[in-house]
SESEKOL-607399 format. One record per residue (C-alpha): x, y, z. Coordinates in pm, whole numbers, padded with zeros to 5 digits, always signed. Layout:
<vokes>
XYZ/...
</vokes>
This chain:
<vokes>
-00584-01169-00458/-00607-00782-00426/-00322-00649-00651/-00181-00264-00720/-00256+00089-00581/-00492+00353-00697/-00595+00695-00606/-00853+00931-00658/-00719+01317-00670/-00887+01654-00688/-00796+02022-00589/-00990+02302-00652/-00880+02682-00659/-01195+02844-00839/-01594+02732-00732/-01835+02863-00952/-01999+03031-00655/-01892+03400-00588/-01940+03350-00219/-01639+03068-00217/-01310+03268-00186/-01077+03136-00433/-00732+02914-00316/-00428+02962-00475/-00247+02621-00372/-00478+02339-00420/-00436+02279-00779/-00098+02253-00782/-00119+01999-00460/-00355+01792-00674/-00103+01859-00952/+00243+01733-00768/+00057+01483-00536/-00017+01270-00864/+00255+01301-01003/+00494+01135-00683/+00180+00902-00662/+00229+00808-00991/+00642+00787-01042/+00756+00758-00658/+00415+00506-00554/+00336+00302-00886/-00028+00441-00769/-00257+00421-01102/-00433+00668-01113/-00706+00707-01442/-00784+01064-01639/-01087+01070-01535/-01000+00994-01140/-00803+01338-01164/-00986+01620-01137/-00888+01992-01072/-01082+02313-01026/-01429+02322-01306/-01397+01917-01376/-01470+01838-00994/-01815+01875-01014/-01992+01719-00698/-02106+01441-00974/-01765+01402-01136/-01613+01317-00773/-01912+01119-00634/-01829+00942-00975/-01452+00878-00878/-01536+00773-00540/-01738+00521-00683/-01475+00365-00916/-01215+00366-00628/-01414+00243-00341/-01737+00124-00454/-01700-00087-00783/-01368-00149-00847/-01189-00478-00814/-01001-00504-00492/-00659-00360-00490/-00379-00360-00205/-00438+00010-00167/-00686+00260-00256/-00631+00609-00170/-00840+00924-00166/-00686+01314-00196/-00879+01615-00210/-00746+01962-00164/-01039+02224-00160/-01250+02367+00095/-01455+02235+00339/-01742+02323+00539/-01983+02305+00847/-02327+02368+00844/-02520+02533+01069/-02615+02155+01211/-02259+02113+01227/-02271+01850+00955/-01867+01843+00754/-01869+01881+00397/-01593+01872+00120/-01688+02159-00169/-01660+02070-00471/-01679+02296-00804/-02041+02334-00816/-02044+02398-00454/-02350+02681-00339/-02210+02774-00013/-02531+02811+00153/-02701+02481+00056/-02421+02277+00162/-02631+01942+00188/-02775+01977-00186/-02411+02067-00310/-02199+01969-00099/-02021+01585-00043/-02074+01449+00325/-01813+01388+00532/-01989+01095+00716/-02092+00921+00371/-01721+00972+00267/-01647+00789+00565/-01885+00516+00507/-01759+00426+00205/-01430+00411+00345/-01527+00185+00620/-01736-00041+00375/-01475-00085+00121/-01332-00444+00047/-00963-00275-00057/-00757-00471+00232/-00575-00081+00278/-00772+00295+00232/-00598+00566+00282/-00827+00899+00284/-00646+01257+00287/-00830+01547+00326/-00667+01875+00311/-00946+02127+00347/-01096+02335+00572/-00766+02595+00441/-00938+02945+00577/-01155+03051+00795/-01457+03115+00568/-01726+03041+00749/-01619+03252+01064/-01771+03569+00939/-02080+03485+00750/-02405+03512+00919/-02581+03222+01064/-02297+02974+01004/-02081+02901+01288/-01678+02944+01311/-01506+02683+01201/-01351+02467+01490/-01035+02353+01553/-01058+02057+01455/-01365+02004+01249/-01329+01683+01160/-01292+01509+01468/-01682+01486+01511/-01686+01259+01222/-01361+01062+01229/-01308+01010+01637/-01457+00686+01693/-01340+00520+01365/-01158+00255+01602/-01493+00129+01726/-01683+00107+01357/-01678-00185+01249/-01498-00255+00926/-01259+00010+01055/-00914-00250+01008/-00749-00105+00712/-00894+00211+00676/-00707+00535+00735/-00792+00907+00742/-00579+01180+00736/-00728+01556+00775/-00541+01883+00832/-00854+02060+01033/-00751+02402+01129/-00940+02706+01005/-00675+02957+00904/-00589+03040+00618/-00290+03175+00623/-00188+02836+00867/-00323+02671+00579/-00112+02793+00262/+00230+02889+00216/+00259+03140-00130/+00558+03049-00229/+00734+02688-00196/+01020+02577-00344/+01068+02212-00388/+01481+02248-00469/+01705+02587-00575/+01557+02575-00925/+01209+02573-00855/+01019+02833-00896/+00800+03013-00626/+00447+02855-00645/+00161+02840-00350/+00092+02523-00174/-00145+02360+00133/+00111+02366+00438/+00000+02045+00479/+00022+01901+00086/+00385+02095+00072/+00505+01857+00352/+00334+01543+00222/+00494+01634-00092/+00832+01686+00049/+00775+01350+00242/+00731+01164-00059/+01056+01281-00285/+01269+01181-00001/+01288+01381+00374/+01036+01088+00485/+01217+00798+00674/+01310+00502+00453/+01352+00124+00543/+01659-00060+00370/+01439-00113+00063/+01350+00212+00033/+00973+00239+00106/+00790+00522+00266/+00527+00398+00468/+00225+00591+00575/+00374+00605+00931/+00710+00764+00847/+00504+00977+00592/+00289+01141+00896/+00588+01151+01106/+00739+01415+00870/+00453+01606+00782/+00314+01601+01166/+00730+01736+01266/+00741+01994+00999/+00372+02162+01075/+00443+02139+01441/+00791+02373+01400/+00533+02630+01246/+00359+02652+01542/+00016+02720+01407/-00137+02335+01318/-00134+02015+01370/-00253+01714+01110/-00533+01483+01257/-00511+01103+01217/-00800+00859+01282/-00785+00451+01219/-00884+00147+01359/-00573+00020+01431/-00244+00220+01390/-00007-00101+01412/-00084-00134+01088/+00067+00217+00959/+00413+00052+00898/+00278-00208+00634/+00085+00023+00429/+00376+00134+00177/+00256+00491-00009/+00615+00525-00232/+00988+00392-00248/+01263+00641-00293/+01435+00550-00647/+01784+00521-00546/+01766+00332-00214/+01516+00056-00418/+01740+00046-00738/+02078-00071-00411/+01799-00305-00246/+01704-00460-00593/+02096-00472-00665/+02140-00675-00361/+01870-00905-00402/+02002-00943-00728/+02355-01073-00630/+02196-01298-00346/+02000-01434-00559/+02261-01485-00816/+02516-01667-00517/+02185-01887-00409/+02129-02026-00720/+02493-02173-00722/+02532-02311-00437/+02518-02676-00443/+02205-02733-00141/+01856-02713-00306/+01722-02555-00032/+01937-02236-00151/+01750-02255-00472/+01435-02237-00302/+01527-01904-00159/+01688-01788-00477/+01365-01808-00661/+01187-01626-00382/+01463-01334-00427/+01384-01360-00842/+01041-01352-00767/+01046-01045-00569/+01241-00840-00793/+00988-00922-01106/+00722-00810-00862/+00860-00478-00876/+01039-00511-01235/+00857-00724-01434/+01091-00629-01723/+01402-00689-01524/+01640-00912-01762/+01876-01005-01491/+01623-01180-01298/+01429-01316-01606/+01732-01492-01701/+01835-01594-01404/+01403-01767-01395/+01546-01952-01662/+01855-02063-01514/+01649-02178-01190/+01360-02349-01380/+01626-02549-01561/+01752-02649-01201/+01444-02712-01071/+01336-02958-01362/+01675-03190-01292/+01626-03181-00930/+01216-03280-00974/+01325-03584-01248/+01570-03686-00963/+01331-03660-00697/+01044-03855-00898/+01306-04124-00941/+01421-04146-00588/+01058-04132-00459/+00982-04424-00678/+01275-04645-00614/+01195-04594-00210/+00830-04601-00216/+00805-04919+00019/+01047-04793+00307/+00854-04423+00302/+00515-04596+00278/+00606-04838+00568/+00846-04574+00785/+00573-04244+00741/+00264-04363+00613/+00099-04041+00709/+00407-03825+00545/+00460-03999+00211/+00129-03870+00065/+00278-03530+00142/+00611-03541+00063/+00450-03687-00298/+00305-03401-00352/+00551-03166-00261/+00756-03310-00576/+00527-03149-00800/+00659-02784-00666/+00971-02852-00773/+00913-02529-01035/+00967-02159-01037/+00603-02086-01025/+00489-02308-00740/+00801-02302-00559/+00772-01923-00438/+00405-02018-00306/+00573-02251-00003/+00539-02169+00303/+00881-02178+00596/+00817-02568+00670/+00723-02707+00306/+01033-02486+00169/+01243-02679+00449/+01109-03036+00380/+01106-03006-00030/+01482-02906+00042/+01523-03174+00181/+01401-03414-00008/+01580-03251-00317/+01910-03304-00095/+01828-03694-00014/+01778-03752-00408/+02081-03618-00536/+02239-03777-00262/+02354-03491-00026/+02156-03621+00275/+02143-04046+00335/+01794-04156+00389/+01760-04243+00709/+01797-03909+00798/+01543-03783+00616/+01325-04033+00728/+01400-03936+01065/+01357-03562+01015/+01009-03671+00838/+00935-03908+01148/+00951-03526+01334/+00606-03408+01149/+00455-03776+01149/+00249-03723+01506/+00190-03350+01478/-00132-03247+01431/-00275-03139+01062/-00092-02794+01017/+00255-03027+01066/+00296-03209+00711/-00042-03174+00582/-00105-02987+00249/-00275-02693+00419/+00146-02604+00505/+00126-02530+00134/-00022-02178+00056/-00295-02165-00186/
</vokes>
């Protein structure tokens, strides 16, 4: 199974070639957009997968890009940031620039949008998320024998990504106007301390997104949809741009979670905490069951947490006395289940054996429901007929009823 989130970030202010106007806001999107990836998205993100101005070298990046979406094990989310410059050619071909960039050989320096995007599209990361903000002034409007930069240069490139194949997943994000002075704002504050620095309008609202103006769910994540909503509001006050968004299917933009604000999580975690805490004494198995899931999901996020560790112990222990019971009571009953569900016993049999913390929280709705239940009819809390009778229920359904592919692998 995929696990984690990583990202890939560059901006570049200087390009070793004279004819590249320098930026003044890139490197400190690069900067800022690691660090909230990094503290606010648990993103990993390696020393050598950050890169600012001389160290993104075309190589350096095609390098990165490599690692992320190429080689890598599969992770829940990969993700892709550049803030630099990009280009057309006079073919009309999209480039990113990096370092080494020679303006007018574009294809021997340059980094292709298209290949960017097959790599994107080819990747077996469940989630990519590529960001692109480039394309920040109008640079190739006034030298001759390149044409203006259009509107929207990237739609060319990006437009049909909902009929590639291999598209499900996969999301691009590109602020695409020309202007520069649509395209950086010299002097952003972040809070009343900050100091004045220059940022990519888009990065400064992505960046703003992220510490907190974004829309949070109850638990406190910012997903990529509420992420765009803010950044696509706050450009389109300015008047002057508007952020382009291409994938395959955008149902999926709630699930993808980029960052959780701190505070709302640490409440969420809290309350998981005390439900879990009130589950785990109340006297009906089944409760257990659904305290362990709570225990589990709060070491997903806090591996550390001692709270919930302890509280693994406490439920193991529970789990162990309920299992010996149900062992016993499966034992002492074994003609009556054989002869009353011969098709269910087998099942139920098995389902005893996930009577710990670490199988337990792999159950699907149904297999929860029955292993409550047959937790409840060996400690006595439900008479066996009954549970007979709820088992009879799943005896003539057909194999996804009380056959073992109910439990998750």
């Amino acid at each position: 199974m995929p696990t984690g989130k990583r990202a890939v970030v560059i901006g570049i202010n200087q390009y070793s070639d004279p004819k590249i106007p320098a930026l003044t806001g890139a490197v400190n999107d690069a900067r800022e957009l690691r660090e909230r990836l990094e503290t606010l998205g648990n993103f990993e993100i390696a020393p050598h997968h950050f890169l600012i101005d001389q160290e993104a070298k075309c190589s350096s990046i095609l390098k990165a890009v490599s690692d992320l979406l190429w080689q890598a094990d599969q992770c829940d989310l990969a993700l892709f940031y550049f803030s630099g410059h990009g280009f057309l050619d006079g073919y009309k071909n999209g480039y990113i620039a990096p370092y080494d960039m020679l303006r007018e050989e574009p294809l021997v320096y340059g980094i292709s949008l298209l290949e960017l995007k097959r790599l994107v599209l080819n990747s077996l990361h469940p989630n990519v998320v590529m960001i692109l903000d480039s394309c920040h002034s109008g640079i190739a409007t006034g030298e001759k024998g390149m044409p203006p930069i259009p509107e929207n240069p990237y739609d060319p490139f990006f437009e049909n990504l909902s009929q590639e194949e291999g598209g499900e997943g996969k999301f691009i994000i590109a602020s695409s106007e020309g202007d520069q002075v649509s395209r950086e704002i010299p002097a952003c504050k972040h809070g009343e301390e900050d100091k004045p620095h220059p940022h990519g309008t888009f990065t400064y609202h992505l960046l703003e997104g992220l510490a907190g103006k974004a829309q949070v769910d109850d638990t406190g994540r910012i997903t990529l949809n509420s992420l765009l909503d803010h950044v696509e509001r706050e450009i389109t006050k300015l008047g002057r741009q508007k952020p382009r968004f291409f994938a395959a299917d955008a149902s999926r933009l709630n699930s993808v979670e980029i960052a959780r604000s701190p505070e709302i999580f640490r409440e969420y975690l809290n309350r998981l905490m005390k439900e879990a805490q009130e589950q785990s004494e109340n006297e009906n198995p089944i409760y257990l069951i659904l305290s362990a899931k709570n225990v589990l999901q709060i070491l997903n996020s806090e591996k550390n947490n001692k709270q919930a560790l302890d509280l693994k112990i406490t439920i193991s222990h529970k789990l162990k006395i309920i299992q010996e019971s149900a062992d016993r009571w499966l034992s002492r009953n074994i003609g009556e289940l054989t002869k009353e569900i011969p098709k269910g016993y087998k099942r139920i049999e098995d389902l005893a054996d996930y009577l710990n913390f670490d199988k337990i929280v792999s159950l699907d709705h149904d297999s929860e429901t029955l292993l409550g239940h047959l937790s409840r009819v060996s400690m006595n809390l439900m008479d066996t007929a009954r549970f007979i009778r709820y088992c009879k229920t799943y005896e003539n359904q057909p194999e996804s009823g009380m056959a073992s592919s109910a439990i998750k692998k």
